[in-house]
Each structure stands twice: as C-alpha cells, then as structure tokens.
C-alpha positions as CSV (number, residue, x, y, z in Angstrom):
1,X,-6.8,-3.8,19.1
2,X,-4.0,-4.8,17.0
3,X,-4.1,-3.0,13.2
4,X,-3.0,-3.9,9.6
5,X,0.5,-1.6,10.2
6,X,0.8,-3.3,13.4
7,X,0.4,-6.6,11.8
8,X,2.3,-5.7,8.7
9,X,5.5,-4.3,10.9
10,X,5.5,-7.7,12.9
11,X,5.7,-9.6,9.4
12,X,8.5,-7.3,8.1
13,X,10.6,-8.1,11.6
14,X,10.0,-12.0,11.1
15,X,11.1,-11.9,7.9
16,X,14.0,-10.1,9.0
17,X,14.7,-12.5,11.7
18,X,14.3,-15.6,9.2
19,X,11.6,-16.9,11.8
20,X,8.7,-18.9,10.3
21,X,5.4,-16.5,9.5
22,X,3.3,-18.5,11.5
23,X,-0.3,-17.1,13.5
24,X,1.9,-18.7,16.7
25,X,4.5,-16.4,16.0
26,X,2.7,-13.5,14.4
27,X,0.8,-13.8,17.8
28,X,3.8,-14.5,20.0
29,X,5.4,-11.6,18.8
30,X,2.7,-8.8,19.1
31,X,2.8,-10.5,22.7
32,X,-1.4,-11.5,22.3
33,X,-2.9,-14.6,23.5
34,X,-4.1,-17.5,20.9
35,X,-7.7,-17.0,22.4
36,X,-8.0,-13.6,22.6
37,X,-10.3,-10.6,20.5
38,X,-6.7,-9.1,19.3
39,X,-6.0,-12.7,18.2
40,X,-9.3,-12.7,16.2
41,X,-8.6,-9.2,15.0
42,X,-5.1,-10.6,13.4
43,X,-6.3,-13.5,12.0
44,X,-8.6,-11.2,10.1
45,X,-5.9,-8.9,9.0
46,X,-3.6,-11.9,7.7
47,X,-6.5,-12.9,5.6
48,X,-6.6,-9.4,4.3
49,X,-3.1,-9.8,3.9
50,X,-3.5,-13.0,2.2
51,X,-6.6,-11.7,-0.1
52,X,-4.3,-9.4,-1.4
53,X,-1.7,-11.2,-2.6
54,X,0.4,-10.3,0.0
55,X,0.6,-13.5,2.0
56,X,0.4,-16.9,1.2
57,X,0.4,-20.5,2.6
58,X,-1.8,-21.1,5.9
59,X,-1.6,-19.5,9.1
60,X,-1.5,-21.9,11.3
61,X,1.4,-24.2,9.1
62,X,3.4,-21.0,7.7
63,X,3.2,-18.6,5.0
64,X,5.5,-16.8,2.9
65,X,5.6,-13.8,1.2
66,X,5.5,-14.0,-2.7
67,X,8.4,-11.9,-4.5
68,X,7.7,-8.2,-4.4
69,X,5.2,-8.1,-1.5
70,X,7.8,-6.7,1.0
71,X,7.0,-3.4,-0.3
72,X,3.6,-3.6,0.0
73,X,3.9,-4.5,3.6
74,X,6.3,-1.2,3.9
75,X,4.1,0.9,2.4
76,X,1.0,-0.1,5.6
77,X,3.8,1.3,7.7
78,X,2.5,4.8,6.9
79,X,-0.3,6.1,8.7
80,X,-2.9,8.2,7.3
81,X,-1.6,11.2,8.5
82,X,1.9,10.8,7.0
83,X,0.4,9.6,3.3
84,X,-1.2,12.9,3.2
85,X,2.1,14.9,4.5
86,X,3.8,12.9,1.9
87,X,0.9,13.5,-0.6
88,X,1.2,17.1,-0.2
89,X,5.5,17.0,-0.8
90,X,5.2,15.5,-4.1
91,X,2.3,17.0,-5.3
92,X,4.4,20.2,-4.4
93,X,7.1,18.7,-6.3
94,X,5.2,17.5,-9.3
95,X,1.9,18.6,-9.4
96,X,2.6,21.2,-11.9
97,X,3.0,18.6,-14.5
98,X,-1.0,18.7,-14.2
99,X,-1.9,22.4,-12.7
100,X,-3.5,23.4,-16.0
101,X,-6.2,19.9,-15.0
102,X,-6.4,18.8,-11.9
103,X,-6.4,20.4,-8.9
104,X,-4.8,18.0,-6.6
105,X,-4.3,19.8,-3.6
106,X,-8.2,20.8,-3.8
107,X,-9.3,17.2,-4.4
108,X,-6.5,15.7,-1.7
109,X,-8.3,18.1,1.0
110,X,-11.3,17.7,0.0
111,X,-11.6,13.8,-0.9
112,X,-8.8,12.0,0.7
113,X,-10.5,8.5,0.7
114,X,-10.7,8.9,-3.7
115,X,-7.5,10.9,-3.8
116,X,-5.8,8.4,-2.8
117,X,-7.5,5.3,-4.8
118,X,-7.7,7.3,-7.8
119,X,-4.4,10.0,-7.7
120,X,-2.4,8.9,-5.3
121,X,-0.6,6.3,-7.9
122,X,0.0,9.5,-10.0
123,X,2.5,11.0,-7.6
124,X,4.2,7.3,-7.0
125,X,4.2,5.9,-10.1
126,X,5.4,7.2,-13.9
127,X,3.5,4.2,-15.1
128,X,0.6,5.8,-14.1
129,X,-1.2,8.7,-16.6
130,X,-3.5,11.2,-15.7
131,X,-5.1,13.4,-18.6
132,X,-2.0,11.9,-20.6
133,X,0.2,12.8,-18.2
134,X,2.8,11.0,-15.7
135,X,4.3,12.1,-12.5
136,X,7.9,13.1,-14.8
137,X,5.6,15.4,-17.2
138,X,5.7,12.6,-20.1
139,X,2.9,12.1,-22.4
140,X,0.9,9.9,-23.8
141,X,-1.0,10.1,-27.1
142,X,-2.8,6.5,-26.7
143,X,-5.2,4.7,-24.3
144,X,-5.1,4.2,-21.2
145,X,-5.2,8.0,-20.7
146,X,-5.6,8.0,-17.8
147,X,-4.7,4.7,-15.2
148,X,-1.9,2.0,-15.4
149,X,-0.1,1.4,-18.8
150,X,-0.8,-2.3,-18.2
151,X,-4.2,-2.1,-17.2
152,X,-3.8,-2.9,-13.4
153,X,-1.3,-2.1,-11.0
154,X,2.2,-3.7,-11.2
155,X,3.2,-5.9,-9.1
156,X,6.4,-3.9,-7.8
157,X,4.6,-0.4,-7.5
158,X,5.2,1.0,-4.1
159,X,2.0,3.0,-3.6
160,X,0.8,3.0,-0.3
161,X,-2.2,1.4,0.2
C-alpha cells in the first residue's frame, strides 16, 4: 500500500515536471490502477493532504499547491527513523540551551509520538519557546512561554510532520 511519503514524493516530482496534479496522474505515476485498494488508499492520503492545507482544488479536475506547502510535502519525505536520527543531531547541537529543564533526549526515547508534536518544533523553529527559551538560546520574558510566538504554527515552518 501506497503511503503519505510515497504520495507526497510523487506530488513534489509533478510539480517538478510542470504536469497537472491530477488523481489520473498522481495514480499514473505511482504506476496503480484507477480501481484499485492502493487507489483508494491515495485518494485518502490527498484528502489528508488537502485537510491540511497542503493541497487544493479537486482531484479528479487538478489541484495546486498553495504557496509554502512545498516544504511541507519535503518534510513527509523523512521517515520516522531519520526524524529521530535527526532529532537526536540537533538536540546534540542545541539542547543545552534547555539542559538545566527538559530532558529531551529522555523524553525523545521515551515518548516519540509527544516529542515530536510537542518538542520537535523546538529544535526546527527559533519561533518556537520552550520554558522561555528558543532553539538559539534567546529568551523570552512574555507569554507564549512556551509554543509559537503567533499562537499557531507559521505557514513557512519546515517541521516535519
């Protein structure tokens, strides 16, 4: 069965290609019948995709991909297994910022489903605040303490997902 880095990859190369993002051709391309349980599985990964803000448009006419969404398709590239490796480089990198806090490497091992909902945009993002702190060791004195400055997660962040 097809999955949503499979399906994201095969966006990213029509894009690339300038072909229309079309089920046909999503379809076409990941070389699965129209009829099929991997066609199924697609069409509910685009509406993910398209849930998410990542996609719009219809499936079956064409959709496009609003500005800033590439890099949320990128970022489904990485598999679990990479996230973490990568996880564990910058929190190696910049976890000391928060040592005297958090554990990180503690909560990444032993929670890595909330690690990365709840930290993970810590190590990507100096928008981000733990405890006050950012990924670059900045402060802040104000709410949101801990979260996104705005509130929610910006558009452009490149946090994988």
């Amino acid at each position: 069965m097809p999955e949503r880095h499979d399906v994201a990859q095969t966006i990213l190369d029509l894009i690339e290609l300038g072909a229309p993002i079309k089920r046909s051709t999503i379809l076409k391309s990941m070389k699965i019948g129209i009829s099929t349980k991997a066609a199924k599985a697609v069409d509910g990964l685009v509406q993910d995709l398209q849930g998410s803000g990542l996609l719009e448009g219809d499936a079956r006419k064409g959709m496009t991909v609003p500005k800033g969404a590439v890099a949320g398709l990128r970022t489904m590239l990485i598999t679990e297994e990479e996230w973490v490796a990568e996880a564990k480089a910058l929190i190696e990198g910049l976890g000391h910022h928060l040592a005297d806090h958090i554990d990180l490497e503690k909560e990444l091992s032993e929670q890595p489903n909330w690690f990365r909902r709840s930290r993970l945009p810590w190590l990507y993002d100096e928008r981000f605040f733990l405890r006050g702190i950012n990924r670059n060791g900045e402060t802040r004195d104000r709410q949101p303490m801990n979260g996104w400055i705005m509130g929610d997660a910006p558009a452009d962040s490149n946090v994988p997902k």
